[in-house]
C-alpha positions in Angstrom: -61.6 43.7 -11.0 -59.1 43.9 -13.4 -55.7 42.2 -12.5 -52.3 43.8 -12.9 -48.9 42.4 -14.2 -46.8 41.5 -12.3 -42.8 42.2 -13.1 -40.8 40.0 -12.6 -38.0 40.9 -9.9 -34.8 39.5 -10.7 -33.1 37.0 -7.9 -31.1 39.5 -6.0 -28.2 36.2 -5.5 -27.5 36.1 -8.9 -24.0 36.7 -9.0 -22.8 40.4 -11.6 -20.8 38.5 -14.4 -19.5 42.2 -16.2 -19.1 45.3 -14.9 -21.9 46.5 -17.4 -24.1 44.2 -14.7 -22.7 46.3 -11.4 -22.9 49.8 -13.3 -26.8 48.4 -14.1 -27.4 48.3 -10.6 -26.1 51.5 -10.1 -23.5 49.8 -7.0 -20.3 52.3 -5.9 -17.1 51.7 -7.4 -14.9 52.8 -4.5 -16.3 52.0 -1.1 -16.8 55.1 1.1 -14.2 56.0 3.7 -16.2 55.0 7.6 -16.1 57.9 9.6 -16.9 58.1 13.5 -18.2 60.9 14.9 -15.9 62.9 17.4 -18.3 62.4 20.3 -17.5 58.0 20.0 -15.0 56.9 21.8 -14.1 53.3 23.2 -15.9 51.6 25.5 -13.7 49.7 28.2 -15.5 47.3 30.3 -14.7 46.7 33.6 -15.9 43.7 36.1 -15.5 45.1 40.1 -16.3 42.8 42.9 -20.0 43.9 45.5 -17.4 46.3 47.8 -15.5 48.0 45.3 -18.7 48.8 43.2 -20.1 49.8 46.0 -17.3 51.9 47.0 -17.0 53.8 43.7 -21.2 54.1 43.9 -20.4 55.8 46.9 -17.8 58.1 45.8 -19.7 59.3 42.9 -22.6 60.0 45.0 -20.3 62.4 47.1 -18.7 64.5 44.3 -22.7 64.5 42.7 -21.5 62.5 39.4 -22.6 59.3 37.8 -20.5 56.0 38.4 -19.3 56.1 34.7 -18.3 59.7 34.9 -16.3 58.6 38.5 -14.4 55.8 36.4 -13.7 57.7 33.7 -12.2 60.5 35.6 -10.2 58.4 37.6 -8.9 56.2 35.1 -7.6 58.9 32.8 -5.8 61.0 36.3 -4.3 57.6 37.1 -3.6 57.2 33.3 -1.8 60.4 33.2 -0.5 59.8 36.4 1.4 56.9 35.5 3.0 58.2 31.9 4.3 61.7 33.8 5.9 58.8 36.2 7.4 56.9 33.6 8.9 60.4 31.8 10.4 61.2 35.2 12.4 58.2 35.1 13.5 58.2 31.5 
């Protein structure tokens, strides 16, 4: 069997000395603006002791909803809740 050549593959830590070297390796000059997609949001974690858990489980399980979807509804009426408060005494 005949053997093939093998190219060399340059050390991909060697540092770009000109800017001929980053336009060689065909890098961005300008780094793209991050984007999240509208369906992200923040995740807020909360730590509740055995009864409350147990008494937000219980609720959700009433109204037919997952525990997440019980917190987050609450949270954001209380939320809302509490700035309409704060506007009524301004």
């Amino acid at each position: 069997m005949a053997r093939r050549a093998m190219n060399a593959i340059p050390d991909p830590f060697t540092p770009i000395t000109s800017e001929a070297d980053w336009d060689d390796k065909g890098w961005a000059r300008e780094a793209e603006p991050l984007t999240a997609a509208p369906r992200l949001g923040a995740v807020i974690s909360i730590r509740l002791d055995p009864d409350n858990a147990a008494l937000v489980r219980h609720a959700a399980r009433l109204l037919g909803i997952s525990n997440v979807e019980f917190v987050q509804r609450v949270a954001v009426q209380a939320a809302a809740e509490a700035l309409a408060a704060e506007k009524q005494t301004e």
